[in-house]
N, C-alpha and C positions, 0 to 999 in steps of 0.2 A: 621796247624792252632794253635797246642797247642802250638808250638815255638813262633810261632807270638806273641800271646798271653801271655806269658811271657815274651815278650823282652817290650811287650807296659807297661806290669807292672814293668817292671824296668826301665823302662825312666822315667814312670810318679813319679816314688819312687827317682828317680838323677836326676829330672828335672833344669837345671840350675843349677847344681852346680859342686861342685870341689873333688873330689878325698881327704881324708884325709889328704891324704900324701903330695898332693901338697898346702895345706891350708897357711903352712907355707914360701911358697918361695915368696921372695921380697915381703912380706905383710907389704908394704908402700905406701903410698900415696905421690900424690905432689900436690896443691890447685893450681887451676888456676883460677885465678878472671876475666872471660870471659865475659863482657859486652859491649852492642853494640857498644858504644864509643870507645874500644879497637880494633874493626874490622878494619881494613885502608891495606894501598899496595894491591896488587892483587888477595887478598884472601877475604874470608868472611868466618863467621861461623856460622852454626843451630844446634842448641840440640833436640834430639827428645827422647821418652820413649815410647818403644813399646812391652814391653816384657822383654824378657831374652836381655841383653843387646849383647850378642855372634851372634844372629842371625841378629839384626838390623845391627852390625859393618861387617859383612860376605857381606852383601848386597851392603854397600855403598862404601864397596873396591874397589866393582865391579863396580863402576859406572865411568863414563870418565866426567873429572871435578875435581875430587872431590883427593886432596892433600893427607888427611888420615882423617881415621874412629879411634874415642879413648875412648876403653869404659870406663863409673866412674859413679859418682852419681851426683845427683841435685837435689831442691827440699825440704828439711829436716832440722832438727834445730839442726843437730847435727854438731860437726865441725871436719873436717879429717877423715868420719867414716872408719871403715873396712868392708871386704866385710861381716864378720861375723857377723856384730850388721845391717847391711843393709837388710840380708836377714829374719833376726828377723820381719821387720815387725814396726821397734820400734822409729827408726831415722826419720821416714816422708819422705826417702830417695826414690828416682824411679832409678832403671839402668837405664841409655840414655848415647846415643853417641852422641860424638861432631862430627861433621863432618867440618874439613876445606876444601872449597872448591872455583873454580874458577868461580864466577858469570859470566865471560865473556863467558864461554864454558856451566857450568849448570846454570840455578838459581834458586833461592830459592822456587818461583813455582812450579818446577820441581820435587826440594825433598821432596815440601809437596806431591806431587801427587805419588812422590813412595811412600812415608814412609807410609799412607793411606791405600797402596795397596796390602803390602807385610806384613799388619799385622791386627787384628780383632781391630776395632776401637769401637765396639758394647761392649765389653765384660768387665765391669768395675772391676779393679781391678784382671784383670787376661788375662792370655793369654796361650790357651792351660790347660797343665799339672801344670804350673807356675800360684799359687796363691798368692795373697796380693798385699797392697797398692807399694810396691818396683817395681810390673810388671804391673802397672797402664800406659793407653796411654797418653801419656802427651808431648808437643810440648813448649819447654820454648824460648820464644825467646827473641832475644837481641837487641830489637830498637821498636820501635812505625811501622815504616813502618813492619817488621814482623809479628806482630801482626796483625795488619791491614790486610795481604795475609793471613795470616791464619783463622782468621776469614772469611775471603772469601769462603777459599778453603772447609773448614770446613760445611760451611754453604751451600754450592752450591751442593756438594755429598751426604749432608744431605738431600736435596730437589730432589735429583735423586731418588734414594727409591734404592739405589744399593744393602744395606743389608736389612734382615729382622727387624730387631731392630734400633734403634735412635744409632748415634754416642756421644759417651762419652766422649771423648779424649778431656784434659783436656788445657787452653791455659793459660797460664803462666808466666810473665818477669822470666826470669834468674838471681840468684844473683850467688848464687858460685857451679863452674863447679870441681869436686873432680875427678882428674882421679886415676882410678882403679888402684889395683894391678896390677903386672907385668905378673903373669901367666892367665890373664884372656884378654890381648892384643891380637890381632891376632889368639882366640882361634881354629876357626874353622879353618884353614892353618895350626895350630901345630897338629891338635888332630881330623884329619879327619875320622880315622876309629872309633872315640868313637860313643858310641848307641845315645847319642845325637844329635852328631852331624849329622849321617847318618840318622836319622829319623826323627827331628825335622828341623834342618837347612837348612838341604838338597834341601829338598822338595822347602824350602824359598826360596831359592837362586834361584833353578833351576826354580820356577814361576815369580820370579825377571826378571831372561835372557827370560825367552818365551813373557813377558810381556814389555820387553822395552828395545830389542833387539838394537835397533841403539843408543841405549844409554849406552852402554855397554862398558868397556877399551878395548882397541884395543892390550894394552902390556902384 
């Protein structure tokens, strides 16, 4: 128990973040001005913020549909932040992932209904061990028709009484999509044995697959 107990105070002390050492690799950004008007051919895209942005992109790798999961910012007034001034607290910035994905196989229904599911939508401004307004639930979308579903979806869970508390989860237009640095891509596949990863993500992912099992990649 006493081991337990200090691995749970060392996640909550590295919650969502990066090793020193890796602070500096490719800590660049590329801005991607992702708005609904820009969605066309056979893909589509939804932004979501559900937390640590490592656990939300883990999740919707795994989903059958869905192109790629990219994490970055949205949201903030700053322009091209780093992950360093984002986790301040100070940019207005939320982690969220982009997910490109195939409406003909998923649709966007479907992502609101996972994204909901795999993460505390009650809990403002925080999730978990991960505090401030950067780990805010927030759904930015990119059209009128998005919105519209999400206000739906939003409002219909709200009136279930699923959780103990009101959902907070914040709806949004999308102006600009910043995607992350290079070491925070595909984090939970590079850096499976980190205590984060195996204690916070884990758990995520693996209630992900029990919970929507036939929707799952098959590769």
């Amino acid at each position: 128990m006493k081991t337990m107990g200090l691995m749970l105070v060392f996640v909550a002390a590295t919650a969502c973040s990066t090793p020193a050492g890796d602070k500096n690799l490719n800590n660049t950004n590329d801005m991607m001005t992702n708005k609904g008007k820009e969605v066309s051919g056979d893909y589509s895209l939804a932004t979501f913020g559900g937390g640590c942005f490592w656990c939300i992109e883990a999740i919707f790798t795994r989903l059958n549909g869905v192109y790629s999961a990219t994490s970055g910012y949205a949201g903030g007034h700053v322009s091209n932040p780093s992950y360093e001034q984002v986790i301040t607290g100070a940019t207005g910035h939320a982690e969220v992932v982009q997910v490109k994905y195939d409406p003909a196989v998923v649709s966007y229904l479907s992502l609101l209904e996972i994204f909901f599911r795999v993460h505390d939508p009650t809990t403002l401004n925080r999730q978990g061990a991960d505090v401030g307004t950067q780990y805010r639930s927030a759904i930015f979308y990119h059209d009128e028709q998005q919105k519209e579903v999400a206000q739906m979806v939003k409002e219909r869970l709200g009136s279930e009484n699923i959780w103990d508390s009101p959902i907070v989860t914040e709806i949004t237009p999308l102006d600009v999509f910043y995607r992350a640095e290079d070491y925070h891509q595909n984090y939970f596949e590079k850096n499976p044995n980190q205590a984060y990863c195996q204690m916070v993500i884990m758990p995520k992912v693996q209630k992900f697959k029990s919970m929507f099992e036939d929707m799952l990649r098959q590769d």
